[in-house]
VEXDREN-2710 file (C-alpha; in Angstrom, 1 decimal):
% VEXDREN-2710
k/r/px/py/pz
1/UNK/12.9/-13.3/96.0
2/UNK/12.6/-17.2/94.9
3/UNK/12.3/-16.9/90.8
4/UNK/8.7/-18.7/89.4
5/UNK/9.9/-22.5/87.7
6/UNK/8.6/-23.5/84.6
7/UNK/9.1/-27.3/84.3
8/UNK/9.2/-28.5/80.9
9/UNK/8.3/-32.1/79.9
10/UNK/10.0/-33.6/77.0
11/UNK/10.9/-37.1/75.7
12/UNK/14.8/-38.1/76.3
13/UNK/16.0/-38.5/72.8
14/UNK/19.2/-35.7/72.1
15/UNK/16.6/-34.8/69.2
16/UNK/13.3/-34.3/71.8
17/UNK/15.9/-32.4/74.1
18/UNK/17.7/-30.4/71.5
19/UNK/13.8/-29.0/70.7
20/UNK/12.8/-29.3/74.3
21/UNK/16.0/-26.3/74.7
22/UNK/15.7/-24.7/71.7
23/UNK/11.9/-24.0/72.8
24/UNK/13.5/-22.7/76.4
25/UNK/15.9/-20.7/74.8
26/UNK/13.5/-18.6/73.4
27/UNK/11.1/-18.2/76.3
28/UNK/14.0/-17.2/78.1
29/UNK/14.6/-14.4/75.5
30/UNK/11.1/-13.0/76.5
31/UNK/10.5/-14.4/80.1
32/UNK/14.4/-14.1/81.8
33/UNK/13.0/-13.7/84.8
34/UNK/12.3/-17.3/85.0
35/UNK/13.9/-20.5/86.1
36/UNK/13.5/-23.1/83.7
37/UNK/13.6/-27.3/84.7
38/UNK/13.8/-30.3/82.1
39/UNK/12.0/-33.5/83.0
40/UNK/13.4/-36.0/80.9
41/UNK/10.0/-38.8/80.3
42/UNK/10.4/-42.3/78.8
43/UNK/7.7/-42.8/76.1
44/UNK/6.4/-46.5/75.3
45/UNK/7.7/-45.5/71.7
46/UNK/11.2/-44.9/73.0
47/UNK/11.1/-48.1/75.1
48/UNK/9.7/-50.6/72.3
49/UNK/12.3/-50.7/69.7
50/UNK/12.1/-54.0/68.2
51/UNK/8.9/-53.8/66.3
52/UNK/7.9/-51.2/63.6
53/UNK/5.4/-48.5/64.8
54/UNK/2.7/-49.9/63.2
55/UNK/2.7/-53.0/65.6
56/UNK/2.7/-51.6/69.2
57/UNK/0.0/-49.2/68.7
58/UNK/-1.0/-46.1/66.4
59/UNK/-1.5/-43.1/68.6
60/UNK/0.5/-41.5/70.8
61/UNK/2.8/-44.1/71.3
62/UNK/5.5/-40.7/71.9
63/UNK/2.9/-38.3/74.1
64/UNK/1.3/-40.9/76.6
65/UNK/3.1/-40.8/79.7
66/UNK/4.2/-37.2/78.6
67/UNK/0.6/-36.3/79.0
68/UNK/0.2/-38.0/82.3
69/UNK/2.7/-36.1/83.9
70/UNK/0.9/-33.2/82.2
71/UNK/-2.4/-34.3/83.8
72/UNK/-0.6/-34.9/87.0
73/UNK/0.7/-31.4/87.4
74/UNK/4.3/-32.9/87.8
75/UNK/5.3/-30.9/84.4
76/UNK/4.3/-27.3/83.5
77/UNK/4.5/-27.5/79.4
78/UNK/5.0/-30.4/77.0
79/UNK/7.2/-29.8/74.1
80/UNK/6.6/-32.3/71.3
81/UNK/7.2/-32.3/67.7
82/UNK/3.8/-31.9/66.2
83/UNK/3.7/-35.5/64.1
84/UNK/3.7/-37.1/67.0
85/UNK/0.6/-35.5/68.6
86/UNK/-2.8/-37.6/67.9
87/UNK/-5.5/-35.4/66.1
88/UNK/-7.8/-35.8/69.4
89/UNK/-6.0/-34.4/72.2
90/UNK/-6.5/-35.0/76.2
91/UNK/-9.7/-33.5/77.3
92/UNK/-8.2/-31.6/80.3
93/UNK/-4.9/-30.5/77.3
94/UNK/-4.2/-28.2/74.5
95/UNK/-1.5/-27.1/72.0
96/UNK/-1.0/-23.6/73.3
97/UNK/1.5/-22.8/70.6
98/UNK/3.0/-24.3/67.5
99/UNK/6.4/-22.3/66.4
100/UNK/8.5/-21.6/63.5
101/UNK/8.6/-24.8/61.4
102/UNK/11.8/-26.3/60.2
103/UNK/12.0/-28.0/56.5
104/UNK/9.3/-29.8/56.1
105/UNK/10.1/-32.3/53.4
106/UNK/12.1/-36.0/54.1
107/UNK/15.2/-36.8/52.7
108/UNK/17.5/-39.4/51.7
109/UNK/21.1/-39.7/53.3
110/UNK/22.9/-42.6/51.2
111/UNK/26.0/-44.5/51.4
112/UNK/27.5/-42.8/48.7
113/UNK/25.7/-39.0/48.4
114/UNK/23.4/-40.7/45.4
115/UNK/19.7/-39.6/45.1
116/UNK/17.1/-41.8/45.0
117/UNK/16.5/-41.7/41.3
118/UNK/20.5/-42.6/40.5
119/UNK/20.6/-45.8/43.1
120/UNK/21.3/-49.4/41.9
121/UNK/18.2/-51.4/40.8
122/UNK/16.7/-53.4/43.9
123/UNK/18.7/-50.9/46.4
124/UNK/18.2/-51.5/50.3
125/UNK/16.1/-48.7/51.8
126/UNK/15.7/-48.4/55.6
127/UNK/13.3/-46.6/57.3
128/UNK/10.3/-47.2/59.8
129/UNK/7.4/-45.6/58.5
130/UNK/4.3/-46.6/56.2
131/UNK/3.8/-43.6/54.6
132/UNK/7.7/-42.7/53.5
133/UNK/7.9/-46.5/52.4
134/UNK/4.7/-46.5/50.3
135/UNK/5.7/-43.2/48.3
136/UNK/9.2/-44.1/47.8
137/UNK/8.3/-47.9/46.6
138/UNK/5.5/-46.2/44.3
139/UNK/8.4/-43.8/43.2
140/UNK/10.4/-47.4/42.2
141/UNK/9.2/-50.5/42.7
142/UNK/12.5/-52.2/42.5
143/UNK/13.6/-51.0/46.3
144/UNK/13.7/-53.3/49.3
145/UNK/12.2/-51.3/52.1
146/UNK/14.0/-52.3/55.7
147/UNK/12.7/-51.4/58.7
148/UNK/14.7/-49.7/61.6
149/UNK/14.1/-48.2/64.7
150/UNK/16.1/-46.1/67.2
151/UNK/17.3/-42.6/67.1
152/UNK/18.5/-40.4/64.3
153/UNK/22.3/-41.4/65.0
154/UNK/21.4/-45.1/65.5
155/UNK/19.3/-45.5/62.2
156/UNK/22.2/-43.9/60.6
157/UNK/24.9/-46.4/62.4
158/UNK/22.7/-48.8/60.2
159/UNK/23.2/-47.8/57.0
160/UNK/26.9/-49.6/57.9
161/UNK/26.0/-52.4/60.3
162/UNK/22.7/-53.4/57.7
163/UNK/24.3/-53.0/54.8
164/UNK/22.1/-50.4/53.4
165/UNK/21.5/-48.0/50.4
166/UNK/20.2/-45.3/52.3
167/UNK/17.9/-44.2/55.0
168/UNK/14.8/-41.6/54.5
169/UNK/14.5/-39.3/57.6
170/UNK/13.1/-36.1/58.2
171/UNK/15.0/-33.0/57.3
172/UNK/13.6/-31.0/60.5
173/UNK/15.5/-33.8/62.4
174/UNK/19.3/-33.7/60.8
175/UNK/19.0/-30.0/60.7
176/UNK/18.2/-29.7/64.2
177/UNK/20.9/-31.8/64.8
178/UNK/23.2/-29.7/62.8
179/UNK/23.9/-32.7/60.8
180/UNK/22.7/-31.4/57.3
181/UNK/25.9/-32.4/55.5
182/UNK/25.0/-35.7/55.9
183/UNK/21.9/-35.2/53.7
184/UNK/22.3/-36.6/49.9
185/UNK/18.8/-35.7/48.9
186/UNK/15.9/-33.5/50.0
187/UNK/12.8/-35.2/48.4
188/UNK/10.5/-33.2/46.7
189/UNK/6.9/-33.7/48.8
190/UNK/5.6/-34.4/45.7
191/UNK/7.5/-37.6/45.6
192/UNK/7.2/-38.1/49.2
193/UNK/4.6/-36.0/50.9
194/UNK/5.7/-34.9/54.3
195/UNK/4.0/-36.7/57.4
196/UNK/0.8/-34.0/59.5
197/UNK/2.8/-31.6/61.1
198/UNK/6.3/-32.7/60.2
199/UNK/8.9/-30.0/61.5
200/UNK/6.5/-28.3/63.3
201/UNK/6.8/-28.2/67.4
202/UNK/3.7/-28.0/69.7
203/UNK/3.6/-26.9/72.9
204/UNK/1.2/-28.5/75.2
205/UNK/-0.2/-27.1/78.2
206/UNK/-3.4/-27.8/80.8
207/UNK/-6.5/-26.2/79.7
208/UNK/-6.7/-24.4/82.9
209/UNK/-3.7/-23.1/83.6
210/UNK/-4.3/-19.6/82.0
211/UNK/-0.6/-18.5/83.7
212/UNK/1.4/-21.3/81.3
213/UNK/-0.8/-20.0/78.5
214/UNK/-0.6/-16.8/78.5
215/UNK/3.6/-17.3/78.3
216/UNK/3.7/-20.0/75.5
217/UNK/1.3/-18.5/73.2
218/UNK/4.5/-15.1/72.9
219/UNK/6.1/-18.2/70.6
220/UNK/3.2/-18.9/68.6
221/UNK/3.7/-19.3/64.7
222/UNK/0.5/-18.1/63.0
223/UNK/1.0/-19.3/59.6
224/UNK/2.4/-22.6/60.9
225/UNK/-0.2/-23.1/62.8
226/UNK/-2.9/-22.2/60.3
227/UNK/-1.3/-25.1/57.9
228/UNK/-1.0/-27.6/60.6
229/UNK/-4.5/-27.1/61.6
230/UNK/-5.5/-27.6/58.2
231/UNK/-3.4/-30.6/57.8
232/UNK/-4.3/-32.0/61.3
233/UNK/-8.2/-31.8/60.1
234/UNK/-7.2/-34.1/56.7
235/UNK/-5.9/-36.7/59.2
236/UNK/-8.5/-36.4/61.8
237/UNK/-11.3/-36.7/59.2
238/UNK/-9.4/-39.9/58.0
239/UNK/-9.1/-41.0/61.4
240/UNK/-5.6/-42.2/60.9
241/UNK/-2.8/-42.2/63.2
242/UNK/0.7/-40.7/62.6
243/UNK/1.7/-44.4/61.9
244/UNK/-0.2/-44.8/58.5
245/UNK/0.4/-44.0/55.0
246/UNK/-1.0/-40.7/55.7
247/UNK/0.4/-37.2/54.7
248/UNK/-0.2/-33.7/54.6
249/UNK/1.6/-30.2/53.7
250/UNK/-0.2/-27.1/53.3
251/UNK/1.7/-24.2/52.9
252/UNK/0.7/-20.2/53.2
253/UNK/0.7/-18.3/50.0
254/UNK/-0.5/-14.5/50.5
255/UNK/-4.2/-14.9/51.3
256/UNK/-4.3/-18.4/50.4
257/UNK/-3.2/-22.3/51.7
258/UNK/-2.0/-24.3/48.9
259/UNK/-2.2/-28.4/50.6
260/UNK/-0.5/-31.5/49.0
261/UNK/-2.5/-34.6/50.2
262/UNK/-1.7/-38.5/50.3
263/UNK/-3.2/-41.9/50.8
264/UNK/-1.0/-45.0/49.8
265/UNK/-1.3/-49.0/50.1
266/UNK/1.5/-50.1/52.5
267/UNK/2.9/-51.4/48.7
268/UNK/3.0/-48.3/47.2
269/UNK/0.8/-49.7/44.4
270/UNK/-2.1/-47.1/44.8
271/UNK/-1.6/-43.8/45.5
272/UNK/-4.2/-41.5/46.1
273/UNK/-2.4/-37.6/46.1
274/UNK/-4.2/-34.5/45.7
275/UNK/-3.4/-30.8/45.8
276/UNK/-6.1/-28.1/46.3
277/UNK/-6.1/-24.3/47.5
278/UNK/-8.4/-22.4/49.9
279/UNK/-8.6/-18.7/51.7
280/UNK/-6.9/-18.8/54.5
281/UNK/-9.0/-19.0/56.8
282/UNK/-10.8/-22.2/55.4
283/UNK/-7.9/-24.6/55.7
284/UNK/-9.8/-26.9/58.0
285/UNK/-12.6/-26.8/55.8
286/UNK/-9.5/-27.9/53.2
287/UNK/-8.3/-30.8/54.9
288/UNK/-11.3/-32.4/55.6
289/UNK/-12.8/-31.9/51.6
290/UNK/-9.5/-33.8/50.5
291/UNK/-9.5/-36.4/53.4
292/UNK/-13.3/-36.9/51.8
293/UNK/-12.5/-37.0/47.9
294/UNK/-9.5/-38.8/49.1
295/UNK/-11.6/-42.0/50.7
296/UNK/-14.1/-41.7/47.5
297/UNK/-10.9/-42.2/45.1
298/UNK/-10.3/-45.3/46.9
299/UNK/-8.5/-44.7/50.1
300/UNK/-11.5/-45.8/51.7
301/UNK/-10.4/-49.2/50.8
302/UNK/-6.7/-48.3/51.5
303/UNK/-7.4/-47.9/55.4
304/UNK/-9.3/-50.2/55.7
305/UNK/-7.2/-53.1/54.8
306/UNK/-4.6/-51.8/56.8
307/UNK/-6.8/-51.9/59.6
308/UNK/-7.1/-55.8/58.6
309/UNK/-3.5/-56.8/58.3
310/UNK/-3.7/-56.9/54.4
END
């Protein structure tokens, strides 16, 4: 008897495949019966690395194509890390489960195990997102924020090769890596609020295909997915891509979702954080109150000269 295959999609980066497997591993703990295939899919975010994300696009620069094949029935499941995945999904798509969450916060690794507060005055910082550069130049002015692309082991080939301070990355990453002894500094998210969804993984499947569904959803997280939701609805109501100075972290407490929220000019000059709690079951209606008090503080004005180039 031929076994069923599952073909999983997943971006070719060792981080997307060490997810993509660590996602297989445990369906193969409930489903052994299956045979399991990896389609390895080139993103236009993995294929552009010369500019910063900001300047080839905001939205699913990492799920496009991933999608497609989705769409195109050539994959079964998508496994993507949930930061990645724009607010409004695919018509004919969903997220049929978001697992256990890794660390959520970012961190520093520096060229000499220093945290951010003890490094020299006007130190080199790379890293490739708006929102971790805005925080940690609010934080201190006096850094030099460098932008880098590639994956975790090439941004952190740079720290030597660009003469660098240090790099901010996110933990999930370098602990899914098994690199954690690398890491000089986890930042505390109220210093640098995590990105929507960061260290969560969402698996994406057709609408219709009930058979998929009905597997994936024996890995779904419920707390995690309760927080991301809520987060997901702060960015959505914002209508900002994973590629502005956007974040969000809720966390479940008992009964209750406790969210850290930020907005913050690409200069880290205005910062707009708020924190807020809610019963559980309201943390949508969370997210989008503080994506709403958020704009009326000012980061109205925030996005919108971003949109302009300002």
């Amino acid at each position: 008897m031929t076994k069923k295959k599952i073909i999983v999609g997943s971006r070719a980066s060792d981080l997307a495949l060490n997810q993509t497997y660590w996602v297989i591993d445990r369906l193969k703990e409930k489903f052994p019966h299956f045979e399991y295939k990896v389609v390895k899919i080139k993103t236009i975010g993995d294929k552009i690395l010369d500019r910063t994300l900001d300047k080839i696009g905001g939205k699913g620069l990492f799920v496009k194509e991933i999608e497609a094949a989705l769409l195109n029935h050539e994959i079964d499941l998508a496994v993507h890390s949930m930061k990645d995945v724009p607010t409004e999904m695919v018509e004919d798509l969903s997220i049929g489960a978001i697992t256990d969450r890794e660390d959520v916060r970012d961190v520093l690794i520096s060229k000499d195990g220093k945290a951010l507060a003890d490094l020299k005055k006007g130190a080199k910082i790379g890293t490739s997102s708006l929102r971790r550069a805005a925080q940690i130049l609010a934080f201190r002015s006096d850094f030099v924020i460098e932008p880098i692309r590639g994956n975790i082991k090439t941004r952190i080939e740079k720290i030597e090769s660009m003469n660098l301070d240090g790099i901010i990355l996110a933990a999930a990453g370098i602990l899914r890596m098994g690199w954690g002894e690398q890491i000089s500094e986890y930042i505390d998210p109220l210093i640098c609020t995590p990105a929507v969804g960061q260290g969560a993984l969402g698996i994406q499947i057709r609408k219709e295909d009930t058979f998929i569904a009905s597997i994936v959803k024996e890995l779904n997280n419920e707390d995690v997915e309760t927080t991301v939701k809520a987060e997901r609805s702060f960015m959505n109501t914002l209508n900002g891509g994973c590629h502005v100075p956007i974040g969000a972290y809720a966390r479940v407490k008992g009964d209750t979702i406790l969210m850290t929220s930020v907005i913050a000019s690409p200069n880290g000059t205005n910062v707009i954080k708020l924190q807020d709690t809610c019963d559980r079951e309201e943390g949508e209606q969370l997210g989008i109150k503080m994506a709403k008090i958020s704009l009326e503080k000012g980061g109205d004005e925030i996005l919108k000269n971003i949109e302009v180039g300002e």
